[in-house]
N, C-alpha and C positions, 0 to 999 in steps of 0.2 A: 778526457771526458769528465772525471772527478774534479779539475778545477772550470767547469761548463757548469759545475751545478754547484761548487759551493758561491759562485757570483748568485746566489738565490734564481731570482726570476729577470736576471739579464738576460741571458742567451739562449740555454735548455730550455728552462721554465720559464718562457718569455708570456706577457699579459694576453698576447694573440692565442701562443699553446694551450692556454689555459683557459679563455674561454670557446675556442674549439674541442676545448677535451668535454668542459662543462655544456655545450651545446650537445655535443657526441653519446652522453649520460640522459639529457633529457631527453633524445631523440632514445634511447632505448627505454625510457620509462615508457614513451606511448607509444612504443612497439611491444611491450610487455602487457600493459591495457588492453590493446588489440587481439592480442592473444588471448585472452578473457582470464590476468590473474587482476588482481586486486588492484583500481588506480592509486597511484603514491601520496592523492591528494585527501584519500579517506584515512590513511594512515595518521595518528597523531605526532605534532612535531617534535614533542619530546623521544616520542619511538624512535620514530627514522633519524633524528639525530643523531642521536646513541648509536644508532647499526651501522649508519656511515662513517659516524667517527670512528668506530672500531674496523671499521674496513680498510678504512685511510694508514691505523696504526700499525694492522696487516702488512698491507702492502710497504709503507716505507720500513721495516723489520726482514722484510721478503729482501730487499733489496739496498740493507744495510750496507752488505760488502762492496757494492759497487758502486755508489754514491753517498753521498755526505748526507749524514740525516738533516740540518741544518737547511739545505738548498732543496730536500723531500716536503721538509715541514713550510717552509716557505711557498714549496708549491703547491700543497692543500691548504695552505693556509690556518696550520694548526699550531701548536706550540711546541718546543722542544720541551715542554716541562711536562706537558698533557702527555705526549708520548714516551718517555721516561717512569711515567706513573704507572702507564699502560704496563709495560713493562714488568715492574716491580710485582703488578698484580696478576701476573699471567703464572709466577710459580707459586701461589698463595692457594692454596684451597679457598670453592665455594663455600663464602660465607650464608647462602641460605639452607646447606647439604643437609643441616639438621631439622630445620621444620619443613624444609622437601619431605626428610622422612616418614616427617609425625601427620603431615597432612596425606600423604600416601596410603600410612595407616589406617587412619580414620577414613578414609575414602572406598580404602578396600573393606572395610568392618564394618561401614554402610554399602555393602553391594552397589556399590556405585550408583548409587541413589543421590547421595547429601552434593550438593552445592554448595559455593563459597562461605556462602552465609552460614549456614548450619554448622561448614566445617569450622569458622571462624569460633561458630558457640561452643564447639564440642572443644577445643582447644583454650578456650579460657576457663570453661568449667571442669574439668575431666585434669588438665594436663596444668593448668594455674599461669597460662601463657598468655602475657600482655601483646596483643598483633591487631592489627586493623583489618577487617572485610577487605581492602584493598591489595593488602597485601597477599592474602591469602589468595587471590584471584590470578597475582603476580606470579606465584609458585604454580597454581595449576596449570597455569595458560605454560611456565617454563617443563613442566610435567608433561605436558599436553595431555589433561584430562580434564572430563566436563561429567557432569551429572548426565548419566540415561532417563531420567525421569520425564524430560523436559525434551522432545524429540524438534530438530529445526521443523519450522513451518512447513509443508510441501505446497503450501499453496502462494500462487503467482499472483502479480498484477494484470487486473486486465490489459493493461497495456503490452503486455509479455505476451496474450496469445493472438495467435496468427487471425482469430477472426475477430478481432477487437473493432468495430466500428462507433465513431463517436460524430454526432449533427450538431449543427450551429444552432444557437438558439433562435429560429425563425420566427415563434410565435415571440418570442419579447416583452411577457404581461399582456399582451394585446387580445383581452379575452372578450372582444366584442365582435360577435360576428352577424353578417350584413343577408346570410340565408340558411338553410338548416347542409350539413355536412361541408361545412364548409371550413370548419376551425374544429377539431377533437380534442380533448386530453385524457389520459389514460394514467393510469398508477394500479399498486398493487397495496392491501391495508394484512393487519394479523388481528384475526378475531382468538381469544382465547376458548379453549375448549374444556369440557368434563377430563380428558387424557389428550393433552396435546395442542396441538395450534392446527388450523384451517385459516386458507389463504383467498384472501378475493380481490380478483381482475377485473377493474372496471374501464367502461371508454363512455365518456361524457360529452356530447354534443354542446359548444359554446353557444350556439344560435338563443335555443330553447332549457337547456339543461336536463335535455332528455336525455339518460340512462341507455345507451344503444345496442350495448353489450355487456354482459357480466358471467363472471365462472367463476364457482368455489373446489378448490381443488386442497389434497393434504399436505400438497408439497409445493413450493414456491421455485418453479420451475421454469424454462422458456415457451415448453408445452403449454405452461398455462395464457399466458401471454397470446400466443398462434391462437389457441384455440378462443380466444376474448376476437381477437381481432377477425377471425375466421368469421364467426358470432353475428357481428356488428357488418360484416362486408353482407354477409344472406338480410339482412333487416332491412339495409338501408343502401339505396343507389347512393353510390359513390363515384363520381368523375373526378378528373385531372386536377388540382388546385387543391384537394385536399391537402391540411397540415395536422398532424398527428402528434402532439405534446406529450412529452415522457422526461423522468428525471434521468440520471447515469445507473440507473441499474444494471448490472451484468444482462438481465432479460433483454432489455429494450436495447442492447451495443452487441449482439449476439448476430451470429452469419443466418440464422433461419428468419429471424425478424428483419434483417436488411434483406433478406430476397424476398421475403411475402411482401413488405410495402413496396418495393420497386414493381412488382406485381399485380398491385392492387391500384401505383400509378400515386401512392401517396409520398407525400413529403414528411421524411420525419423530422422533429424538430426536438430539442434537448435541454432542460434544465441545465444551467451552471452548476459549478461542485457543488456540496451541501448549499441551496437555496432551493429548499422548499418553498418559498413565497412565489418561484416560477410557474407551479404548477399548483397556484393557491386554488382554482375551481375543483378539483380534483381531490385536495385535503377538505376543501368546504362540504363536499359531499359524504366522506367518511366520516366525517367528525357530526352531520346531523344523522347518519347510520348508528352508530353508537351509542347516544346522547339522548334520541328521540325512542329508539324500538331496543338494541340488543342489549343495552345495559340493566334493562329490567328481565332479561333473560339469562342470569349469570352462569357460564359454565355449563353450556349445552352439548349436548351430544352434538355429530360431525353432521347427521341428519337431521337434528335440528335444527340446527347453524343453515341448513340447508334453506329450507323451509323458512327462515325467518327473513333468509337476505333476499328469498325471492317476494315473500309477501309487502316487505318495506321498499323495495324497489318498483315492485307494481302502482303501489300506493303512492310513490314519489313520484313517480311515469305520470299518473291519471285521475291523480285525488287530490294530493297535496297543494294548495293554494302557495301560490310563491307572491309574494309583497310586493314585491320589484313592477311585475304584469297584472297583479288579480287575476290570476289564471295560473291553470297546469301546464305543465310542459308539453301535455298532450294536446290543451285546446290551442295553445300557441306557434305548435306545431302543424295542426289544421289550416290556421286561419293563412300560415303560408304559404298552399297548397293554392 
């Protein structure tokens, strides 16, 4: 057996064994993926490198007595000089043991508060120690500790929950429409408040740019949304063919808004990633809300934020002269009756 292996990758370690073995390796990387740890591909290649080659020096060490390190190295493919190094360095003490310490220190004497960075400052000022933020990052992650200060995000991608729904873009820009309920767009805007923020839910008839529904609520919520769309369905007949324009809001990709328009028999339809320009009738309408009436109201109470979006909405509905028609949304709305 021991002269099988010192022929290197003649006969033991033949070019087939070894890439069966290296197929055998990747096939448990994406049986380790599957299992939900970490893919090998987000790993950085210096990392895994490193861990491999140290695994590779393991194993032929493991199995010095019974084969020739020679036809070992040959068959990972590493050096006999790389592993001899290995070696020399395994009875050496950790040479980072001492600012392991110092940064340990300093980590526990900030109640585990300070991060990389801080600790990196508290060690060149305090201790007169020349070290790089990187490294220091290097010791903790070998420490395994992290600042409490800074808790992981608990919050998921939409795409992560179970009632994630996302619509093709149907409407297209195609903001011209040929009778009234026949093309909608909807959005949600943030009016600034006296204490806090108030949120308004509007649905905009493409036909006429009549206002069909609106809700000001304190919380930008999916309730607020249902109850817009609720709003707008008691005002206006709505039959089949309806298309309903929304950007990727959580609200508008949520399980109670896909069963209310399946319900209501409408087609939703969905702005691309950030492209606000999809659902430009909809910004056109907030941006004359703000510009024209509430900017001259700055910082109102929640009731009167109330009271201003319903009066400048009436006003938009049945007064306001639009350029485009010489007419309101309301008289233009008429004359297609």
């Amino acid at each position: 057996m021991g002269s099988d292996v010192s022929k290197g990758r003649g006969s033991l370690f033949s070019k087939a064994d070894r890439k069966a073995a290296e197929s055998g390796d990747r096939a448990e990387r994406v049986e380790t993926t599957a299992d939900g740890e970490c893919s090998a591909k987000k790993i950085p290649f210096r990392i895994a490198g490193t861990g491999a080659r140290a695994a590779q020096y393991r194993t032929i060490d493991h199995h010095k007595e019974e084969f020739e390190v020679k036809g070992m190295c040959d068959f990972f493919g590493v050096s006999r000089a790389g592993y001899y190094a290995w070696v020399k360095r395994l009875g050496k003490a950790d040479p980072d043991q001492e600012r392991m310490k110092q940064v340990q220190v300093i980590y526990e004497t900030s109640h585990k508060t300070y991060g990389y960075r801080r600790i990196t400052i508290q060690l060149q000022r305090k201790q007169g120690l020349r070290i790089n933020h990187k490294a220091v990052l290097r010791l903790m992650h070998k420490l395994g500790i992290r600042s409490v200060a800074r808790k992981p995000s608990p919050y998921r991608k939409v795409e992560d929950l179970g009632t994630y729904h996302r619509y093709p873009n149907v409407l297209d820009r195609d903001f011209v429409a040929s009778r009234p309920n026949q093309k909608w767009v909807t959005d949600i805007t943030y009016i600034r408040l006296e204490q806090g923020w108030a949120f308004l839910s509007i649905i905009k008839d493409l036909y006429d740019d009549f206002i069909v529904g609106h809700i000001l609520h304190d919380r930008n919520s999916i309730a607020l949304v249902i109850q817009t769309l609720q709003q707008a369905k008691q005002n206006e007949k709505v039959t089949d063919g309806l298309v309903l324009h929304s950007d990727q809001g959580t609200q508008y990709t949520s399980q109670a808004y896909h069963v209310l328009t399946a319900q209501y028999n409408i087609t939703p339809s969905m702005s691309r990633r950030a492209n606000c320009w999809d659902n430009a009738p909809a910004e056109n309408f907030f941006s004359h809300l703000k510009e024209e009436y509430l900017r001259h109201f700055p910082f109102p109470t929640f009731e009167q934020a109330r009271q201003l979006t319903t009066e400048y909405i009436h006003f938009y509905n049945y007064e306001r002269i639009q350029l485009k028609t010489r007419q309101t949304p309301y008289e233009t709305r008429c004359l297609s009756l």
